[in-house]
C-alpha positions as CSV (number, residue, x, y, z in Angstrom):
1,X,68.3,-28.1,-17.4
2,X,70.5,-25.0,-17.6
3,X,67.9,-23.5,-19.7
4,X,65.4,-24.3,-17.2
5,X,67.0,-22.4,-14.4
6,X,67.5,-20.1,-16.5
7,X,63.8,-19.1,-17.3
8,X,63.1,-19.4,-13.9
9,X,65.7,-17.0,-12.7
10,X,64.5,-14.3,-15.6
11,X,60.6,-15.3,-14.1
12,X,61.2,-14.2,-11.2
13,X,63.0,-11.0,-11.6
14,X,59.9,-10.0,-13.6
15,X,57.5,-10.8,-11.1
16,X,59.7,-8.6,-9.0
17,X,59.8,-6.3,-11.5
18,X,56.3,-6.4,-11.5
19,X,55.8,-6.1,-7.8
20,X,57.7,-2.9,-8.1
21,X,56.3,-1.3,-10.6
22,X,53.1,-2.0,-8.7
23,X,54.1,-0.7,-5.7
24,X,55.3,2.6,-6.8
25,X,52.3,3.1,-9.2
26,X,50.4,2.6,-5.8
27,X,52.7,4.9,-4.1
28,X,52.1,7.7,-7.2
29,X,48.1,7.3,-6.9
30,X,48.2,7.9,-3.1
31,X,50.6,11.0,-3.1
32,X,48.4,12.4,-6.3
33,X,44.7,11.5,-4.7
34,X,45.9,12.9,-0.9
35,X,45.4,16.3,-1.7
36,X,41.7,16.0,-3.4
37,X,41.0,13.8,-0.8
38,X,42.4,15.8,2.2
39,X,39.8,18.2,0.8
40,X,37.0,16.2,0.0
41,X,37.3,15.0,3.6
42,X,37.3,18.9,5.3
43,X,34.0,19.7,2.7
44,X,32.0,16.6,3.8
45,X,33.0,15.7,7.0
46,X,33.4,18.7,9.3
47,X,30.1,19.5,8.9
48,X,28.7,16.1,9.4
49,X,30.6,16.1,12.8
50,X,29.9,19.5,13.4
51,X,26.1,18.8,12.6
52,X,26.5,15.5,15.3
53,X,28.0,17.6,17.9
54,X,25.3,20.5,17.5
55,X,22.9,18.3,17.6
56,X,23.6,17.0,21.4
57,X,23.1,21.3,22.4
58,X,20.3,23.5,22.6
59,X,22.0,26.0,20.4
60,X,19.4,28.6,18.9
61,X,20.8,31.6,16.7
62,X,18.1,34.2,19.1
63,X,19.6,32.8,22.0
64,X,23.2,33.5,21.8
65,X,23.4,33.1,25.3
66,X,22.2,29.4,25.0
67,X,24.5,27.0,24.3
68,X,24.3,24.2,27.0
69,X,24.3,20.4,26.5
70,X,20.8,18.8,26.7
71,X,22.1,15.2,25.1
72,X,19.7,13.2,23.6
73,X,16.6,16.2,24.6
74,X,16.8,17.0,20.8
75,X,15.8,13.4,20.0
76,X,13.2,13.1,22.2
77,X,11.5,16.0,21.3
78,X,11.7,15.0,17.5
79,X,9.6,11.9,18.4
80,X,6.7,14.3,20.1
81,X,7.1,16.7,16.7
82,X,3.9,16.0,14.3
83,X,5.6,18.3,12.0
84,X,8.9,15.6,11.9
85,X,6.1,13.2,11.6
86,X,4.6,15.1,8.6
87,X,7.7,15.2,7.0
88,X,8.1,11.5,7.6
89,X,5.4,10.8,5.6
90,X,5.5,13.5,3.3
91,X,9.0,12.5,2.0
92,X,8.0,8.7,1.6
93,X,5.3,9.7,-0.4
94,X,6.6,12.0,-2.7
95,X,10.0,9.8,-3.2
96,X,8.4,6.4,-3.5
97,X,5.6,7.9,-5.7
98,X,7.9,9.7,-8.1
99,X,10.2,6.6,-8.5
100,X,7.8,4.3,-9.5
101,X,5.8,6.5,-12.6
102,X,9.4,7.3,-13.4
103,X,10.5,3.6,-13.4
104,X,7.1,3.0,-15.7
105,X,7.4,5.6,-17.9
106,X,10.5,5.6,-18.7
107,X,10.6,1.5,-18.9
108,X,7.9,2.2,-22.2
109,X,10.1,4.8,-23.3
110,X,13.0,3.0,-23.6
111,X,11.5,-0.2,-25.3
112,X,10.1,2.1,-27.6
113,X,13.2,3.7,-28.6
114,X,15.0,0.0,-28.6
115,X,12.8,-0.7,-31.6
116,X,13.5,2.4,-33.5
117,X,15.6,2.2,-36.5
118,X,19.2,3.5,-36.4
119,X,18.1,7.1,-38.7
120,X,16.2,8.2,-35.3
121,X,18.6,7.4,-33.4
122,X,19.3,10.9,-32.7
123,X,15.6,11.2,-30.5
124,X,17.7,9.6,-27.7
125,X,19.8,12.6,-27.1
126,X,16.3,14.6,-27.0
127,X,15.1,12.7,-24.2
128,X,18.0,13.6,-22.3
129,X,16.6,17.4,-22.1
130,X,14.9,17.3,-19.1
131,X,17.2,15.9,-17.1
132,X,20.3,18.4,-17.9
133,X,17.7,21.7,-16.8
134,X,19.0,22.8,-13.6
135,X,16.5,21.7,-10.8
136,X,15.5,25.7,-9.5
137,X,14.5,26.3,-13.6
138,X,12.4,23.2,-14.0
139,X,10.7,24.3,-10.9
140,X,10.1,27.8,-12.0
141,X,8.9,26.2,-15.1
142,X,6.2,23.9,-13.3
143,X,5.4,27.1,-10.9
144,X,3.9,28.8,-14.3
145,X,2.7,25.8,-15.9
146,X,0.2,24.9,-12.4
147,X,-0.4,28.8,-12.0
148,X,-4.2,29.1,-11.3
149,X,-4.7,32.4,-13.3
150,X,-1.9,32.0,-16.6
151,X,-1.2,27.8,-16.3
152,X,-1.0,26.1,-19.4
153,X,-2.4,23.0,-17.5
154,X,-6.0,24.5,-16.6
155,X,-6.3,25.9,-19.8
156,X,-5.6,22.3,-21.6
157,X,-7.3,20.8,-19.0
158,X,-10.6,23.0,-19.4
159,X,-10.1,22.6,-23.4
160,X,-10.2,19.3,-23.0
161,X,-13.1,18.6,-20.7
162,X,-11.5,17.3,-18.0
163,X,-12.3,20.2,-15.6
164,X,-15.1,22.6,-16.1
165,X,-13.0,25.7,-13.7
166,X,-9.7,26.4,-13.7
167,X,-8.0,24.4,-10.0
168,X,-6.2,25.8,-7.7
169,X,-3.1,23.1,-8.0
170,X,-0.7,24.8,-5.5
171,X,-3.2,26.2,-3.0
172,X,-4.7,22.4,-2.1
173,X,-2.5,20.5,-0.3
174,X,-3.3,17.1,-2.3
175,X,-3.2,18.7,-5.3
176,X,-0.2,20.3,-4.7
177,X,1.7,17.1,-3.7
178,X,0.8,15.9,-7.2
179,X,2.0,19.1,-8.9
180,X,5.6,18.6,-7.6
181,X,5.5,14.7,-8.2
182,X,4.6,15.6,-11.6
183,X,7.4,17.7,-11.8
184,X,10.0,15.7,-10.7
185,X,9.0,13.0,-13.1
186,X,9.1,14.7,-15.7
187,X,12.5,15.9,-14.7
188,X,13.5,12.2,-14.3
189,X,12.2,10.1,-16.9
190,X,15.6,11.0,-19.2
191,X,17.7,9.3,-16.1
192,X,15.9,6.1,-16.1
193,X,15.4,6.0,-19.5
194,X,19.0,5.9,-20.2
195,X,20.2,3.5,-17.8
196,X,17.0,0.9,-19.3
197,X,17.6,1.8,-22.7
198,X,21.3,0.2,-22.0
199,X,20.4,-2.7,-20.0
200,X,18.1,-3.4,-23.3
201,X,21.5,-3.5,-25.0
202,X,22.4,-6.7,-23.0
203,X,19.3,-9.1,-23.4
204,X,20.7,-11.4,-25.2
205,X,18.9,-11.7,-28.8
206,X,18.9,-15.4,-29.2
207,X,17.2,-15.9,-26.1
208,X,14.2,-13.5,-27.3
209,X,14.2,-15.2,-30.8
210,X,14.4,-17.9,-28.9
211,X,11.1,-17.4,-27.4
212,X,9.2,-16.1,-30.2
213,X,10.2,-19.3,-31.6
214,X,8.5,-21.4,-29.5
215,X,5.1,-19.4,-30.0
216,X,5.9,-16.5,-27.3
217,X,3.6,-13.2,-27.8
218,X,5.4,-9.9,-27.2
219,X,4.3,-9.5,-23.7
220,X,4.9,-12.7,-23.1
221,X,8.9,-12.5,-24.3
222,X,9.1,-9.3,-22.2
223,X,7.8,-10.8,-19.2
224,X,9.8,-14.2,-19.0
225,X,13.2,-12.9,-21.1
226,X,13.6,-8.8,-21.3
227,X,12.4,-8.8,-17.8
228,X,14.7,-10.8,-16.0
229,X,18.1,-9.6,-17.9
230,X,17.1,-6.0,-17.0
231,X,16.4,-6.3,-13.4
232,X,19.6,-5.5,-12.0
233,X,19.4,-2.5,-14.1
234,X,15.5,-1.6,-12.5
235,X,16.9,-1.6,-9.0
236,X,19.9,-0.1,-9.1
237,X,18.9,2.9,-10.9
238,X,15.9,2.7,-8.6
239,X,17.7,3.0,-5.2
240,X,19.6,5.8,-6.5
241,X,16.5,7.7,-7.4
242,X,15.0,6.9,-4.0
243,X,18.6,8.2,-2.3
244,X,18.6,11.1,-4.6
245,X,15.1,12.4,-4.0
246,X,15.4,12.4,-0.2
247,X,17.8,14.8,-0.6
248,X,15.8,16.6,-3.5
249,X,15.2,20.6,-2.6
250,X,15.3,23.2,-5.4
251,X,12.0,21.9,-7.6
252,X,9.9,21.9,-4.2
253,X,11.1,25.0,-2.8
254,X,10.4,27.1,-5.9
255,X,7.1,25.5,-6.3
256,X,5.4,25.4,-3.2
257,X,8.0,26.0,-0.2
258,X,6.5,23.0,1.7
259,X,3.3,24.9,0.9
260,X,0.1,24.9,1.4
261,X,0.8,24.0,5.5
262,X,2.6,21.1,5.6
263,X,1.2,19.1,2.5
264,X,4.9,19.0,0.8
265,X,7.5,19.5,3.1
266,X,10.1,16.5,2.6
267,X,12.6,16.5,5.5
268,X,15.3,18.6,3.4
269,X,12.8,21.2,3.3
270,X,12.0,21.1,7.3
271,X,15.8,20.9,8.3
272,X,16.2,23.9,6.1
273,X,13.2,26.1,7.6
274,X,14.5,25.3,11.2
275,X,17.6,26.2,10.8
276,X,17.1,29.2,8.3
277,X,14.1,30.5,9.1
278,X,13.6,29.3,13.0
279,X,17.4,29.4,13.8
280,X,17.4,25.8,15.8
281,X,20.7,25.1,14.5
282,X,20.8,22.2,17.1
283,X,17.0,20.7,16.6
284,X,17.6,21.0,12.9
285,X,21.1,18.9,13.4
286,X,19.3,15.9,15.1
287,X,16.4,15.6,12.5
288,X,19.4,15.6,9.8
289,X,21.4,13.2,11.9
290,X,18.1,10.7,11.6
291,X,17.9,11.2,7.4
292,X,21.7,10.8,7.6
293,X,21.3,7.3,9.3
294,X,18.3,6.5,6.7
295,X,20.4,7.2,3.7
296,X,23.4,5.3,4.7
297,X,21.0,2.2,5.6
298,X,19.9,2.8,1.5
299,X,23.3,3.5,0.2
300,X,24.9,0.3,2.3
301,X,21.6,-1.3,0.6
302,X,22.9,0.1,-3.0
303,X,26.7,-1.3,-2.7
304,X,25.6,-4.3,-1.4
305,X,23.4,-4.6,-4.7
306,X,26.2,-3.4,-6.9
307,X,28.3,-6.2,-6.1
308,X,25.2,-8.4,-6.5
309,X,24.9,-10.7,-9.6
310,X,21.8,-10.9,-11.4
């Protein structure tokens, strides 16, 4: 019995111990993580509030004179803009469209480097190339490649039968939509390629010898085991890709600028040109208060589906 009260006695000290130690660890994060965050805070949102409060003003950069609150006028005059409209439309296109070649693409990709043996395993650091290029050289690089006069994609085009004269890819509106989707694949691939390649990793291999067992094909097995395991992996790297490419500016501006018209300007592009080119520092605040409220609906979307079990 003695013995007994004593192990309790030294059980609970430790626990207290341990509560301590806790506590001050806690303590030591906080005071260390204040001043990045005190920061991080000032960087991301003073603007954001500043970008809320302009937005309820009629504040013009040509007017300094005018600076008078108009409330929600802002607002209602984005829902009469066929431009915001454009962009609406525009934006979905191009980000939904991008996402799911990407997704495709790099889905074959990384099955195909799963089979590989380990002596080329070294080819999956090559795939990471396009991804690391900064976002304004890729586009420069695409600029050249679609040029009408010098582009290496009329000539192989041409070469190959496909077209009989050279096309103007960034002077047609469509064709110049597909220009920068092709672009931005091409940039992306490596991302989604990665994050497949190790959700591959997972699939259990029992449960794919498993199904060749029982007289599966490959297509089959993919469909009813590989499938499955990976999906968490699909749509998480997914939504990210659709959150990122709202925001996604440097590849379109150097290619087209929004160009020809209106047939690629995203809303990143149309907040920019009204509050850089047209000076609407207020206009251009409420149409970036409405993407901010879309991309927090998608990023709630993503947390919730982090925490999600597949």
């Amino acid at each position: 019995m003695p013995n007994n009260k004593f192990r309790k006695k030294k059980n609970n000290v430790q626990l207290k111990n341990r509560g301590g130690n806790l506590h001050d660890s806690s303590k030591t994060a906080v005071i260390l993580l204040a001043p990045g965050l005190i920061i991080m805070s000032f960087v991301i949102l003073y603007p954001l509030l500043r970008a809320f409060i302009l937005s309820f003003y009629n504040r013009e950069l040509t007017k300094p004179n005018q600076n008078s609150f108009v409330l929600f006028e802002n607002f209602q005059r984005l829902l009469h803009d066929d431009t915001f409209w454009t962009t609406v439309k525009n934006t979905f296109t191009f980000t939904l469209t991008t996402v799911f070649i990407s997704v495709i693409i790099a889905l074959v990709i990384a099955i195909a480097l799963d089979q590989l043996p380990k002596k080329f395993s070294g080819l999956r650091g090559l795939i990471l190339i396009p991804w690391v290029i900064p976002g304004i050289v890729v586009g420069f690089l695409f600029l050249y490649m679609f040029d009408y006069d010098v582009g290496i994609i009329n000539f192989f085009l041409q070469r190959l039968g496909v077209i009989e004269e050279y096309v103007p890819w960034l002077m047609d509106g469509n064709l110049a939509m597909i220009a920068i989707i092709v672009a931005h694949v091409w940039n992306q691939i490596p991302f989604h390629t990665l994050m497949i390649a190790a959700g591959l990793k997972t699939v259990p291999r029992d449960l794919q010898e498993a199904a060749f067992a029982e007289g599966a094909n490959r297509w089959q097995e993919f469909w009813h085991v590989t499938l499955p395991n990976i999906k968490g992996i699909l749509v998480i790297s997914s939504l990210l890709m659709l959150i990122r490419n709202f925001n996604n500016f440097p590849i379109i501006f150097t290619m087209t600028g929004g160009g020809p018209g209106e047939s690629t300007l995203t809303s990143v592009l149309h907040i920019y040109k009204l509050a850089f080119e047209k000076f609407q520092l207020s206009y251009a605040s409420a149409v970036g208060m409405i993407w901010v409220v879309v991309l927090l609906v998608m990023s709630i979307v993503y947390i919730r589906l982090l925490q999600k079990e597949y």
